[in-house]
N, CA, C and O of each residue as an XYZ file, in Angstrom:
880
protein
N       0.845     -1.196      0.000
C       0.000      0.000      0.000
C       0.879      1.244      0.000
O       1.663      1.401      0.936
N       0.810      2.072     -0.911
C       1.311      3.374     -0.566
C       0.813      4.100      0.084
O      -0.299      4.259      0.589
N       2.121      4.772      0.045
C       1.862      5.816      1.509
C       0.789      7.013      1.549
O       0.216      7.340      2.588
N       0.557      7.700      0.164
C      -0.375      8.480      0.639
C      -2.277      7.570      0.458
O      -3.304      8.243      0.369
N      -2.266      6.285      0.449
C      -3.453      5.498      0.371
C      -3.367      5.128      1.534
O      -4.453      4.914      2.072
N      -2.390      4.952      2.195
C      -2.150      4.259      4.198
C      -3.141      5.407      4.800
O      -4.202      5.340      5.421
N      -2.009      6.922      4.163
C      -2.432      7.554      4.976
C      -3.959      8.074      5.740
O      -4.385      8.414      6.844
N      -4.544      7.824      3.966
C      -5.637      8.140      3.487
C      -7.013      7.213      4.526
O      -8.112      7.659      4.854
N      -6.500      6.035      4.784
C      -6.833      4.710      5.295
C      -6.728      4.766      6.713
O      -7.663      4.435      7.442
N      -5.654      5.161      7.127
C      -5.600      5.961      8.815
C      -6.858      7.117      9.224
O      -7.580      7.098     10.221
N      -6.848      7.972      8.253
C      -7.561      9.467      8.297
C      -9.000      8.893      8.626
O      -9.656      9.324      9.574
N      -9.539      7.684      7.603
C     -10.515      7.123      7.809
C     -11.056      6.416      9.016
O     -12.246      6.423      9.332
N     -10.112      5.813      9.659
C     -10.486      4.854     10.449
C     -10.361      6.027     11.844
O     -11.321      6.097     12.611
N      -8.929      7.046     12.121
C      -9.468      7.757     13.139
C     -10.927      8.192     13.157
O     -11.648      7.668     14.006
N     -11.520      9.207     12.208
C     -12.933     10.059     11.960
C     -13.575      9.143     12.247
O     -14.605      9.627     12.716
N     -13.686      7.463     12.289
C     -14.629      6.817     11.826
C     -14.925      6.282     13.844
O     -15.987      6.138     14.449
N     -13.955      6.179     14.171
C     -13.616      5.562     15.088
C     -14.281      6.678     16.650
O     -15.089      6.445     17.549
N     -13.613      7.611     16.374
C     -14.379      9.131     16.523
C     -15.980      9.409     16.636
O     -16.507      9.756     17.693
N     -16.631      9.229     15.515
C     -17.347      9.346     15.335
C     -18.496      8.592     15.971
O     -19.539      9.003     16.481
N     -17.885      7.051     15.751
C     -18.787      5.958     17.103
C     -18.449      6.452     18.425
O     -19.233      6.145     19.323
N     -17.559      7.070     18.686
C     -17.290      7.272     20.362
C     -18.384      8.209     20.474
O     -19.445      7.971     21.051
N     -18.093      9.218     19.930
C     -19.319      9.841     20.270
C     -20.658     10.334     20.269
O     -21.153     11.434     20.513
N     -21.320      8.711     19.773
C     -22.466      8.568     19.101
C     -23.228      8.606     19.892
O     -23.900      9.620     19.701
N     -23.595      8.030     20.812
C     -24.432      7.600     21.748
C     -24.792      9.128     22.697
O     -25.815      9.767     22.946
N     -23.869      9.209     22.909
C     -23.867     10.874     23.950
C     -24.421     11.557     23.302
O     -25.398     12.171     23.731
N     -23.829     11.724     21.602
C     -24.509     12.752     21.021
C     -25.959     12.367     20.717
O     -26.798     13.100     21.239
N     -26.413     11.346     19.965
C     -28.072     11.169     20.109
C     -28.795     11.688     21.585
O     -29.710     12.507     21.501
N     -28.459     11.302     22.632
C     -29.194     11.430     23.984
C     -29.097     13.310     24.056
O     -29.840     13.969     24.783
N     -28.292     13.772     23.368
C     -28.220     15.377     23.699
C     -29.358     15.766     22.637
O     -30.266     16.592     22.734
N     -29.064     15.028     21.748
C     -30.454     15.310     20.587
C     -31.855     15.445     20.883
O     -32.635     16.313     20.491
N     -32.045     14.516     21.588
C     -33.411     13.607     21.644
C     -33.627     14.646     23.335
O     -34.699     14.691     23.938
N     -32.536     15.261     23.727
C     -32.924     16.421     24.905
C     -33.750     15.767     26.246
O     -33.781     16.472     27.254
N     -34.354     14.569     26.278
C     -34.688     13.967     27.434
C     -33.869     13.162     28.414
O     -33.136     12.174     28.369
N     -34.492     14.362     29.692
C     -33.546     14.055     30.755
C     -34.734     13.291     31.925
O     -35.960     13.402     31.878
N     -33.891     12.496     32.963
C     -34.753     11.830     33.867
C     -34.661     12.137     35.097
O     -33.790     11.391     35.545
N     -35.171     13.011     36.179
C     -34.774     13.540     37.098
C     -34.964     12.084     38.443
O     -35.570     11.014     38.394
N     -34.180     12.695     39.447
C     -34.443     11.733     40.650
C     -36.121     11.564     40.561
O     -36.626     10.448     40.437
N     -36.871     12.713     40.631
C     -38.023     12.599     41.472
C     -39.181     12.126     40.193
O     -40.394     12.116     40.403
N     -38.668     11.814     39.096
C     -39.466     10.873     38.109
C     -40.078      9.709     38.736
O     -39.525      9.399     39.792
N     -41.283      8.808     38.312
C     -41.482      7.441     38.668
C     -40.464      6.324     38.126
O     -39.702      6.445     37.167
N     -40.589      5.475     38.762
C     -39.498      4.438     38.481
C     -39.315      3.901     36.825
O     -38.242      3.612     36.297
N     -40.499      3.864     36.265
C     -40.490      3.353     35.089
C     -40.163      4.157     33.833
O     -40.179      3.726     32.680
N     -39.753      5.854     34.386
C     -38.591      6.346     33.384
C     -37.667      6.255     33.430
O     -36.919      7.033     32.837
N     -37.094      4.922     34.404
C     -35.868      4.521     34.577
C     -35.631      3.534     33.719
O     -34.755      2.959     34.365
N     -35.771      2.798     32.583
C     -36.099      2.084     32.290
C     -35.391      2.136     30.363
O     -35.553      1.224     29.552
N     -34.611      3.520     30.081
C     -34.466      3.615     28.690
C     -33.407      4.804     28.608
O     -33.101      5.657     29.441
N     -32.958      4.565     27.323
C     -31.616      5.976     27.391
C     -31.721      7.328     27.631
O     -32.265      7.985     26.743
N     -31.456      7.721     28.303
C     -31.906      9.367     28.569
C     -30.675      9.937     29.593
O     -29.931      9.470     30.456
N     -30.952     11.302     28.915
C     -29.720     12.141     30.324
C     -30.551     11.920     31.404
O     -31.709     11.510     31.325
N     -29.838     12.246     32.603
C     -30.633     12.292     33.968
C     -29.606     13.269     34.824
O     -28.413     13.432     34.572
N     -30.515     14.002     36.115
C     -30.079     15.067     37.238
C     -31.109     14.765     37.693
O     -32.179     14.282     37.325
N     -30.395     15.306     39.021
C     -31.365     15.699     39.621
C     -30.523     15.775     41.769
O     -29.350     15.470     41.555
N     -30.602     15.919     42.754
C     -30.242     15.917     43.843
C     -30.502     14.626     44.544
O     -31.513     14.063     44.125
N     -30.001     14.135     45.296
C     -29.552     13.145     45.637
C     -29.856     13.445     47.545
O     -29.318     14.377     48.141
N     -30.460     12.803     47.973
C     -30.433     13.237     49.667
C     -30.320     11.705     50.482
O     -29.900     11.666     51.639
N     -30.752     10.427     49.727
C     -30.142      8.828     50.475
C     -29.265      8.372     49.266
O     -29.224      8.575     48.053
N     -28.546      7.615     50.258
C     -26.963      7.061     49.630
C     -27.290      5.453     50.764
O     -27.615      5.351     51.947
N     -27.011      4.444     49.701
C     -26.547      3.238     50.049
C     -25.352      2.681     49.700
O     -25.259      2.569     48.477
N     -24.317      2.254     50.358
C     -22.984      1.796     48.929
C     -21.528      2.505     49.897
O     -21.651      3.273     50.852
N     -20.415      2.074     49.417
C     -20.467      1.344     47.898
C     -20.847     -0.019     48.285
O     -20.363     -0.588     49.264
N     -22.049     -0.725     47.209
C     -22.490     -2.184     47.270
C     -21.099     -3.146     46.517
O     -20.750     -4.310     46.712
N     -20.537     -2.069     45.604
C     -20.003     -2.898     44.596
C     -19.002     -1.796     43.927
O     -19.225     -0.665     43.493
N     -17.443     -2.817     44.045
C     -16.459     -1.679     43.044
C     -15.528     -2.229     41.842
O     -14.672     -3.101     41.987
N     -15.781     -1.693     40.853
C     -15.199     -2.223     39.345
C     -14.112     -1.261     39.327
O     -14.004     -0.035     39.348
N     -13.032     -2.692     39.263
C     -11.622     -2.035     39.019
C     -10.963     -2.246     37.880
O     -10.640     -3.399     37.594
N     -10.647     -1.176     37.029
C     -10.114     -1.465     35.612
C      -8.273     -0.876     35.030
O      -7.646      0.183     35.014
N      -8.070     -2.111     34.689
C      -6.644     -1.995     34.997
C      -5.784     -1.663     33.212
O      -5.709     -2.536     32.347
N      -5.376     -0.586     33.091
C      -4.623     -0.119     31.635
C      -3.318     -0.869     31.753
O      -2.540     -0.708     32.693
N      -3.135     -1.641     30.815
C      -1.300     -1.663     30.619
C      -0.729     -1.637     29.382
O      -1.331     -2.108     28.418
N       0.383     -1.135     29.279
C       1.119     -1.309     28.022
C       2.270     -1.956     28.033
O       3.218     -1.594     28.730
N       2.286     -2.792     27.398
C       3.672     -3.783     27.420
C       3.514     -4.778     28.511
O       4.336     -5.643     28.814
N       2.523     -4.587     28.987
C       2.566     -5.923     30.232
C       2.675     -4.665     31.758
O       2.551     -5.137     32.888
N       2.845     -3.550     31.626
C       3.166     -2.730     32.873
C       1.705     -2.056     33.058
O       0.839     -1.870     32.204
N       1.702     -1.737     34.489
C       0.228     -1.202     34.508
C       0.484      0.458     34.528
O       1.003      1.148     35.405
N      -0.020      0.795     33.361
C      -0.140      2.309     33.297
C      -1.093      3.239     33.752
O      -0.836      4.416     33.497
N      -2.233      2.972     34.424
C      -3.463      3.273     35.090
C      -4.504      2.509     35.565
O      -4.896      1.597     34.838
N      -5.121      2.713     36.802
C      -6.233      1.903     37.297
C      -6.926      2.850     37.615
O      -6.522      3.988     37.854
N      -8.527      2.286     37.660
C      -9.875      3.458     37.762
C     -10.675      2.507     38.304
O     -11.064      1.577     37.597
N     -11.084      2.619     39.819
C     -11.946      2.178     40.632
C     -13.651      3.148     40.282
O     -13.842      4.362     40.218
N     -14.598      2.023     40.126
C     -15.789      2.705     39.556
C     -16.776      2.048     40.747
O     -16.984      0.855     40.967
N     -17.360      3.330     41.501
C     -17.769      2.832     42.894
C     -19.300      2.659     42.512
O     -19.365      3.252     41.436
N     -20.192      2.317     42.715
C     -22.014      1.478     42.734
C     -22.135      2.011     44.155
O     -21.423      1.889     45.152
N     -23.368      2.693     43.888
C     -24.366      2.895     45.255
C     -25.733      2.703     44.698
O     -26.114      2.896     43.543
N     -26.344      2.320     45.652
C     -27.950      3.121     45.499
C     -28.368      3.947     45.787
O     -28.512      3.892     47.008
N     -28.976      5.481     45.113
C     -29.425      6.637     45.322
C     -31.038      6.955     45.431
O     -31.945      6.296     44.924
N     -31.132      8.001     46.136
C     -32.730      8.523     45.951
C     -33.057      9.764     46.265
O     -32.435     10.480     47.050
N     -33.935     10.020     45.727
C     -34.550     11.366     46.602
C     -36.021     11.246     47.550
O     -37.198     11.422     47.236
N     -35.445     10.911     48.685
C     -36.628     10.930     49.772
C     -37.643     11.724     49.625
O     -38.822     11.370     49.659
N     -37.344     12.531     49.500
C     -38.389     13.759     49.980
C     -39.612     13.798     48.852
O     -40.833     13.867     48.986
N     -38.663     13.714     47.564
C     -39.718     14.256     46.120
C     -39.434     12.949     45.590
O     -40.491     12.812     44.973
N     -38.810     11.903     45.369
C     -39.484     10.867     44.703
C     -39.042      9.538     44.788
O     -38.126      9.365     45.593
N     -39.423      8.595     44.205
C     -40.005      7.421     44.551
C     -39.144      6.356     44.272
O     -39.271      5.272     44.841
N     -38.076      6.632     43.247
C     -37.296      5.628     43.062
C     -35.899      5.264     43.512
O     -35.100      6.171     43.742
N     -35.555      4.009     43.652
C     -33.896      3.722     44.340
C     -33.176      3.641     43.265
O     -33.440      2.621     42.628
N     -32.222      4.419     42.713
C     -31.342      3.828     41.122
C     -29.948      3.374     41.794
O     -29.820      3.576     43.002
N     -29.125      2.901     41.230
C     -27.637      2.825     40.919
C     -27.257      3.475     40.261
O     -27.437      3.493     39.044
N     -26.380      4.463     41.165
C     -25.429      5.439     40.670
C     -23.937      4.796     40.443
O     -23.713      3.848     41.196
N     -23.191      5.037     39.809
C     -22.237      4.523     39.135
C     -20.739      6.021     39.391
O     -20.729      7.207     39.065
N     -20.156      5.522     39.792
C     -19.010      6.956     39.393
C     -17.573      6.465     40.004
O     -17.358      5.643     40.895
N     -16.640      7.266     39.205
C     -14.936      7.003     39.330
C     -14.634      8.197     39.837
O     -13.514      8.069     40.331
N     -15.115      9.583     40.030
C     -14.674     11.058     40.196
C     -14.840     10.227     41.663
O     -15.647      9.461     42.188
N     -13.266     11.023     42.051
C     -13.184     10.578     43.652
C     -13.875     11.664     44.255
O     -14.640     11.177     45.088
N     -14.014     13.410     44.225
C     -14.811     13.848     44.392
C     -16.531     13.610     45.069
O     -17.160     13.990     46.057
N     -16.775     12.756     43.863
C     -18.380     12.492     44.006
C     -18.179     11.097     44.592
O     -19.218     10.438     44.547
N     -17.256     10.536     45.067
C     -17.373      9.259     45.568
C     -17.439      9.827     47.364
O     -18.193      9.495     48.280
N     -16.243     10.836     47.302
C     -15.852     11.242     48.684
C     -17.334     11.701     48.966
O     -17.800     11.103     49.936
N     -18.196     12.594     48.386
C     -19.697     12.733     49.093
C     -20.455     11.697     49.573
O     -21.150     11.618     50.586
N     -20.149     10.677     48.432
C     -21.552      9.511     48.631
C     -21.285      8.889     49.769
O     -22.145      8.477     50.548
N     -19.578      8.754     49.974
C     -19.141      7.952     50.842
C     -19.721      8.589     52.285
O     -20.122      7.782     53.124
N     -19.764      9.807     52.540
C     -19.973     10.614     53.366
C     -21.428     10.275     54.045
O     -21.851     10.046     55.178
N     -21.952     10.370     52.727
C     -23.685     10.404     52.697
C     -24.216      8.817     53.306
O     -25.062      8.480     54.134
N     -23.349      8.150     52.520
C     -23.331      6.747     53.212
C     -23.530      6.278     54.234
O     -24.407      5.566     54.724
N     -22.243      6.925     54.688
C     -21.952      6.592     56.485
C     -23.008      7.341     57.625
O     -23.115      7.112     58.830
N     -23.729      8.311     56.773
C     -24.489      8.886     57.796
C     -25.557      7.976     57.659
O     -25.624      7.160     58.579
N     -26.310      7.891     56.880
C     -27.482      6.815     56.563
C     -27.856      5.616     57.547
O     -28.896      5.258     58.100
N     -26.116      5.009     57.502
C     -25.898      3.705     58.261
C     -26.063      4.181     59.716
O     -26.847      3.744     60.558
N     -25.381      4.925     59.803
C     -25.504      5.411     61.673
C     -26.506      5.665     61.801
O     -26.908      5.466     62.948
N     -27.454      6.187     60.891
C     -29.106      6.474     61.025
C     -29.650      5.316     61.633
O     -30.276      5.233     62.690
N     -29.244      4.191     60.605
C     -30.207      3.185     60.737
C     -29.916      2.028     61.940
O     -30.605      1.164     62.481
N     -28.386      2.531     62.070
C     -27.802      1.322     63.457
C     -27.623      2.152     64.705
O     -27.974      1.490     65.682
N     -27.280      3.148     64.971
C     -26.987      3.914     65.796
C     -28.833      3.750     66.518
O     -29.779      3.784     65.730
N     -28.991      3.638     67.552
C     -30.152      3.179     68.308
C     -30.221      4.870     69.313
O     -31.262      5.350     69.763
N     -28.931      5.439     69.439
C     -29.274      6.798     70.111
C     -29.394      7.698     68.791
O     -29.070      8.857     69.050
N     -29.727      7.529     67.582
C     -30.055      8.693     66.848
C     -31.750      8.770     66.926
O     -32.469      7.934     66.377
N     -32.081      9.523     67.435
C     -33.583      9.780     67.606
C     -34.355      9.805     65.830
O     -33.858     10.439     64.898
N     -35.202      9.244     65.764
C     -36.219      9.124     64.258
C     -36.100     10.347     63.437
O     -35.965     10.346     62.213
N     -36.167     11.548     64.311
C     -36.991     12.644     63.706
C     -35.264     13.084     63.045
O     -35.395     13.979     62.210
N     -34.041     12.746     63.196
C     -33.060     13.612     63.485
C     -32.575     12.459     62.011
O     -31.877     11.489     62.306
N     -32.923     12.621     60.738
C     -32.445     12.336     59.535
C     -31.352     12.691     59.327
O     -31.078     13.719     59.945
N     -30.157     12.103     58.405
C     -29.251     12.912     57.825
C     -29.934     14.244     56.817
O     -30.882     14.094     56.047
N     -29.381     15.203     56.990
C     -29.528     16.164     55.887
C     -28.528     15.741     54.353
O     -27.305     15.597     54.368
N     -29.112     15.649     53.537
C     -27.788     15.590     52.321
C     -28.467     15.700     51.325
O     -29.544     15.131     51.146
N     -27.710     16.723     50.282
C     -28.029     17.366     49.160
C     -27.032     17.300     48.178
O     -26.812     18.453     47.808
N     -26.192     16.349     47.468
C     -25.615     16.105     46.218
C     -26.535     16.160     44.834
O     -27.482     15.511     44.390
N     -25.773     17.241     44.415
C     -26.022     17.370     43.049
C     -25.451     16.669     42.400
O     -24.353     16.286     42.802
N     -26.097     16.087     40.781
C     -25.142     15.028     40.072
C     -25.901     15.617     38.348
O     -26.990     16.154     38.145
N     -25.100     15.340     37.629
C     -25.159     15.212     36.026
C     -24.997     13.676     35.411
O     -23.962     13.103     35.750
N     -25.958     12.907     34.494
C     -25.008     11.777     33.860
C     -26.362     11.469     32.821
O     -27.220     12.178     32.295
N     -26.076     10.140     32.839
C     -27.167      9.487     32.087
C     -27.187      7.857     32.384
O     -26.493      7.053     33.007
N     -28.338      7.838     31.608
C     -28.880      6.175     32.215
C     -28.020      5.213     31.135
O     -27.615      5.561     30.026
N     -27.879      4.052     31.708
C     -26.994      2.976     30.830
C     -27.183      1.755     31.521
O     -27.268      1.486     32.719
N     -27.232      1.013     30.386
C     -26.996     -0.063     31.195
C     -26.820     -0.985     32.169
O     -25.594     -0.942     32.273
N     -27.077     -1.552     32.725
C     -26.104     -2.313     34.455
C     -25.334     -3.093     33.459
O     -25.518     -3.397     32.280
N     -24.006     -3.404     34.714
C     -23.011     -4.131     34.041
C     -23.852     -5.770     34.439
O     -24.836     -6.039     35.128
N     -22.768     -6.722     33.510
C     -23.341     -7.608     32.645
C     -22.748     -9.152     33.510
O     -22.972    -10.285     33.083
N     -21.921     -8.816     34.861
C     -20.341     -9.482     35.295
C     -22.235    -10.260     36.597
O     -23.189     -9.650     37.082
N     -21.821    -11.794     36.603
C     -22.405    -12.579     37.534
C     -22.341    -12.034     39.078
O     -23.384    -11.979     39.730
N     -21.351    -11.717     39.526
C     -21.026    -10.942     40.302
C     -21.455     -9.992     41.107
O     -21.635    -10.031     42.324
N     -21.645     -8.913     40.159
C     -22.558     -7.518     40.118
C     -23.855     -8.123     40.549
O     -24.473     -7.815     41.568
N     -24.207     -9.034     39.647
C     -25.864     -9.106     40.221
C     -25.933     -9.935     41.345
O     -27.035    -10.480     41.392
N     -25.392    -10.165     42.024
C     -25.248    -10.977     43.626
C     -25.090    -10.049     44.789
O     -25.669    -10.157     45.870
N     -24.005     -8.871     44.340
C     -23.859     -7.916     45.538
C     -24.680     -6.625     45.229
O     -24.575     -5.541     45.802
N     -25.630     -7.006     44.071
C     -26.844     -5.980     43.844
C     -28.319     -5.877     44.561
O     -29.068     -5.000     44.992
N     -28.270     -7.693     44.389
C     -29.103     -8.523     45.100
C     -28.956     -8.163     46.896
O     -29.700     -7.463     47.582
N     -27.851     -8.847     47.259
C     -27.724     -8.420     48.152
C     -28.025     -7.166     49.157
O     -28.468     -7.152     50.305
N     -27.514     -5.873     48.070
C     -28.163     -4.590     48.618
C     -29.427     -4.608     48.832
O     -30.060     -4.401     49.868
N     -29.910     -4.985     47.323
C     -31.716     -4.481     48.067
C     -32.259     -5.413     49.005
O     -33.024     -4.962     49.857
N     -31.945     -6.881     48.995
C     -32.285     -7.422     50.482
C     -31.879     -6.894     51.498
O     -32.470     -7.194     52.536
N     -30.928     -6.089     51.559
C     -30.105     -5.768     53.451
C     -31.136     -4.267     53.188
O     -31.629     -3.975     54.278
N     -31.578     -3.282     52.101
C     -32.269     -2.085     52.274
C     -33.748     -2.843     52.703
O     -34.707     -2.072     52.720
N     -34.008     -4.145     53.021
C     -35.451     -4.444     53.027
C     -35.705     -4.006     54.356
O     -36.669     -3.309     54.674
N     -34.493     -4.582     55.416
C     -34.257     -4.479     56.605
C     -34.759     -2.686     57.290
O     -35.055     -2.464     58.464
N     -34.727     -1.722     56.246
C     -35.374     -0.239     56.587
C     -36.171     -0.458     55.396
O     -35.924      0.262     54.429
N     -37.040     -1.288     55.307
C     -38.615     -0.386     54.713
C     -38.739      0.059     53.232
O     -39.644      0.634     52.627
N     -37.193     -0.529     52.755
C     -37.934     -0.094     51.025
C     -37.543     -1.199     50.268
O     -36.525     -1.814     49.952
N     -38.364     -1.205     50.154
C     -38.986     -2.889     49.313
C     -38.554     -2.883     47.807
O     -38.579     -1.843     47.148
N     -38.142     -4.130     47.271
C     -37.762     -4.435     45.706
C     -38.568     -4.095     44.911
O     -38.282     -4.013     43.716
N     -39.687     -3.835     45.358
C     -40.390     -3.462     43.722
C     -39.972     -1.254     43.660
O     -40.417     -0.452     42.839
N     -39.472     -1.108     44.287
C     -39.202      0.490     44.692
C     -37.637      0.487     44.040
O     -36.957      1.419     44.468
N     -36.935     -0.430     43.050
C     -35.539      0.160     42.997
C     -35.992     -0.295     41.288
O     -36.554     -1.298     40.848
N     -35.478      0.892     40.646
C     -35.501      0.582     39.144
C     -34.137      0.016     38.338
O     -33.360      0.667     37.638
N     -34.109     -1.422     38.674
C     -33.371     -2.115     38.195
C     -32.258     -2.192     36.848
O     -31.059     -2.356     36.621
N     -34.128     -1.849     35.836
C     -32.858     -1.769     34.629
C     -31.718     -0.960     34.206
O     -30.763     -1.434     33.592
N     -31.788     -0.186     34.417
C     -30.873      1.320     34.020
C     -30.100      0.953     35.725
O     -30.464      0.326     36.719
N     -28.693      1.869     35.272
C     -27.992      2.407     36.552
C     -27.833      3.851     35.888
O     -27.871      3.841     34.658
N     -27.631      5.297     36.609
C     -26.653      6.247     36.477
C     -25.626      6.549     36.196
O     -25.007      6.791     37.232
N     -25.115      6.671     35.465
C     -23.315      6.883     35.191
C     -23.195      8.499     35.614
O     -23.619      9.404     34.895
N     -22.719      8.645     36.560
C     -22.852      9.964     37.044
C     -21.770     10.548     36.374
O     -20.858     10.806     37.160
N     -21.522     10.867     35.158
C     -20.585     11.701     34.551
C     -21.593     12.749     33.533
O     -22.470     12.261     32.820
N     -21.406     13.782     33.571
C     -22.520     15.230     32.586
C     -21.421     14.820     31.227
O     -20.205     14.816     31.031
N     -22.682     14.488     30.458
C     -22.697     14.749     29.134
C     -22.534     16.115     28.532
O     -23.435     16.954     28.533
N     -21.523     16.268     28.097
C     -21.098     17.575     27.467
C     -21.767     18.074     26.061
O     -22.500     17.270     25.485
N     -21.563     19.293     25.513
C     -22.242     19.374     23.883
C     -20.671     18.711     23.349
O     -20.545     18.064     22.309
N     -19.582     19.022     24.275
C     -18.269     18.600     23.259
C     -18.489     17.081     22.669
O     -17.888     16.655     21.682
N     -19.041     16.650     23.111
C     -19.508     15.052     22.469
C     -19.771     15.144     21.330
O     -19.195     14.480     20.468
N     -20.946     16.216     21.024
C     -21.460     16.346     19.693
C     -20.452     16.550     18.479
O     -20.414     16.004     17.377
N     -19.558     17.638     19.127
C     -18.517     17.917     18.073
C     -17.071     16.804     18.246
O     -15.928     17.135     17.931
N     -17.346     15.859     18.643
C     -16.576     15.000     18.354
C     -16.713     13.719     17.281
O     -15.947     13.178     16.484
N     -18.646     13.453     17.855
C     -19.357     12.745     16.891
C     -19.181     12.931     15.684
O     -18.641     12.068     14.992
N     -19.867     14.833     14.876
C     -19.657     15.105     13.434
C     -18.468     15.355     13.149
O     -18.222     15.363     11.943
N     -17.380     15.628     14.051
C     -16.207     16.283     13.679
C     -15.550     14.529     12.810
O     -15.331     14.252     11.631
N     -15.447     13.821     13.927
C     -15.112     12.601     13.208
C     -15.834     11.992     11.923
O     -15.250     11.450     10.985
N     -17.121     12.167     12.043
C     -17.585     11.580     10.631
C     -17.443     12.529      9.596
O     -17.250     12.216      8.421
N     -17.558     13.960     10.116
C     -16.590     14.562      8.933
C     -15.434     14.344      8.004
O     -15.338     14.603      6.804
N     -14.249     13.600      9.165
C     -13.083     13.310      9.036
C     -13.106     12.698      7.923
O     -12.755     13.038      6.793
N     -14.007     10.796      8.762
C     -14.449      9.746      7.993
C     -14.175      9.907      6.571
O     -13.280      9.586      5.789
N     -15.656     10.731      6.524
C     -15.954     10.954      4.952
C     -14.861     11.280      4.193
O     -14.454     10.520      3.314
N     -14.089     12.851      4.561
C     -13.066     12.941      3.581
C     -12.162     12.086      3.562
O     -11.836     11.724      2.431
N     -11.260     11.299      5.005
C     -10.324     10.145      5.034
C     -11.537      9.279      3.539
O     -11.033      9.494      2.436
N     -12.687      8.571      3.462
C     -12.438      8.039      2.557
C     -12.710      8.430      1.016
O     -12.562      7.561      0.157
N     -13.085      9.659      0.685
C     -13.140     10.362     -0.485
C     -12.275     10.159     -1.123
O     -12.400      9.716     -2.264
N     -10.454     10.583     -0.239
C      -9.462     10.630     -0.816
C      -8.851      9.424     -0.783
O      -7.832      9.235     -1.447
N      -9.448      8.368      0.067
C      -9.015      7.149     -0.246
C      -9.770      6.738     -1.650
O      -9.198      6.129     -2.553
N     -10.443      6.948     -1.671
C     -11.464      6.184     -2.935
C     -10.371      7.096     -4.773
O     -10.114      6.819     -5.945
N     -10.232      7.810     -4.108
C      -9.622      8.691     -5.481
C      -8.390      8.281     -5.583
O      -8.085      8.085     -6.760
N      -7.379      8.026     -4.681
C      -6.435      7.387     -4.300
C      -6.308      5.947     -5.300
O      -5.418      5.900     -6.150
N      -7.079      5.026     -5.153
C      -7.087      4.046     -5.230
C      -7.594      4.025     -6.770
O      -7.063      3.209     -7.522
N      -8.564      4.859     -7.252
C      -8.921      4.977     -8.534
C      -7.655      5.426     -9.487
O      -7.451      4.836    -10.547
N      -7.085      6.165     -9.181
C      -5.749      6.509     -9.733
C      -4.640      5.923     -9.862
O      -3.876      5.932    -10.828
N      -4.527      5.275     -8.627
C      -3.335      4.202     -8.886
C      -4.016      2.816    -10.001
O      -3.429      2.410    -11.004
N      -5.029      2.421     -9.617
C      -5.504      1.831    -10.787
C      -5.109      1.778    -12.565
O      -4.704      0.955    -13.386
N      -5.577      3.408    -12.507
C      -5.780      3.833    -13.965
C      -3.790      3.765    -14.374
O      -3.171      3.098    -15.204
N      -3.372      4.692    -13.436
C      -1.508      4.439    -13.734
C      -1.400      3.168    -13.955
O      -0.680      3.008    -14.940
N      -1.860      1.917    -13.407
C      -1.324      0.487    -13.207
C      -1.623     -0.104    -14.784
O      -0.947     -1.043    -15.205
N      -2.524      0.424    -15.491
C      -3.401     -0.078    -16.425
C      -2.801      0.506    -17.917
O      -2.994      0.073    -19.053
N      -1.911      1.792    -17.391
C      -1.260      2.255    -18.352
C      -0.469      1.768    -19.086
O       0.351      1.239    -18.335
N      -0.073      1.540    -20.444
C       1.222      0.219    -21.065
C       2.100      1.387    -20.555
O       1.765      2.491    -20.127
N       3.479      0.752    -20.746
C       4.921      0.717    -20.292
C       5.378      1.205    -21.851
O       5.044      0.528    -22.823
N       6.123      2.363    -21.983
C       6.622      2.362    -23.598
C       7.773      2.692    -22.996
O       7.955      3.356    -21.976
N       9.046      1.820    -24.200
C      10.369      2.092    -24.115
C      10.775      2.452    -24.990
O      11.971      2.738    -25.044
């Protein structure tokens, strides 16, 4: 392959590659529906941005550790912490929040521990709730897919039965990925299929040309 058809062939596959990354983000910014905490459970249930404040924290139930290496050396690890979230006050559903920002872990963790002392601590009087107000940005996705996950998921909502909120109250399908979807998504999406396209325009012309030269007789 020559070099300016490689190149041509690279150009393509970055834009192209690009362009799937930031597909998904960018449709959900399109389609502009977001799912707040204090929604019913069953708009938990499909792709959409979501916000909304956060005042109960269960967790971490569960932590996914993902390990980068190059050459066999580990060049980064990213602990991705699972809770269950809600908003008491205004609405009705328990989700799984999902997040790696140590930031927003250091709150939940916070939020956590008060919850628990709520519920074990026997000198915290009823009326005397934790106060907690985390704000969050992300969107709904998936639950992960690992045998695992669904045992110490399980687990949670049986040990939350123990205070009063029952399995049919946690919206299972979806978790939170508490990371805000940016518009920069969008311009990564078209920017790459922009790319795409021209990477293969000039591949396609590329290749038509060397053709037609190849096809040419040889005069001596």
């Amino acid at each position: 392959m020559k070099g300016k058809t490689k190149a041509f062939l690279i150009i393509f596959v970055a834009g192209l590659l690009c362009a799937i990354a930031g597909f998904q983000d960018t449709m959900l910014l399109i389609k502009g529906k977001t799912v707040d905490l204090t929604a019913p459970i069953e708009d938990f249930s499909d792709d959409a941005l979501a916000e909304g404040t956060i005042d109960f924290v269960y967790g971490p139930f569960a932590v996914l550790e993902q390990t980068q290496k190059h050459y066999g050396i580990t060049t980064s690890k990213t602990e991705t912490n699972f809770y269950i979230v809600s908003n008491l006050e205004e609405g009705e559903a328990f989700v799984v929040l999902s997040t790696a920002n140590k930031d927003m872990i250091s709150k939940l963790n916070d939020a956590a521990d008060e919850w628990y002392n709520y519920f074990t601590d026997e000198s915290v009087a009823e009326e005397d709730k934790p106060v907690v107000s985390i704000d969050f940005k992300g969107k709904l996705a998936s639950q992960p897919s690992e045998d695992d996950y669904d045992q110490y998921y399980q687990e949670a909502i049986d040990d939350l039965k123990n205070v009063g909120i029952e399995e049919y109250e946690h919206a299972t399908a979806m978790r939170i990925v508490g990371n805000e979807v940016k518009p920069a998504m969008m311009g990564l999406c078209f920017g790459g299929a922009a790319l795409a396209l021209l990477g293969l325009v000039l591949l396609i012309v590329s290749l038509v040309k060397g053709k037609k030269k190849d096809a040419q007789p040889d005069f001596y």
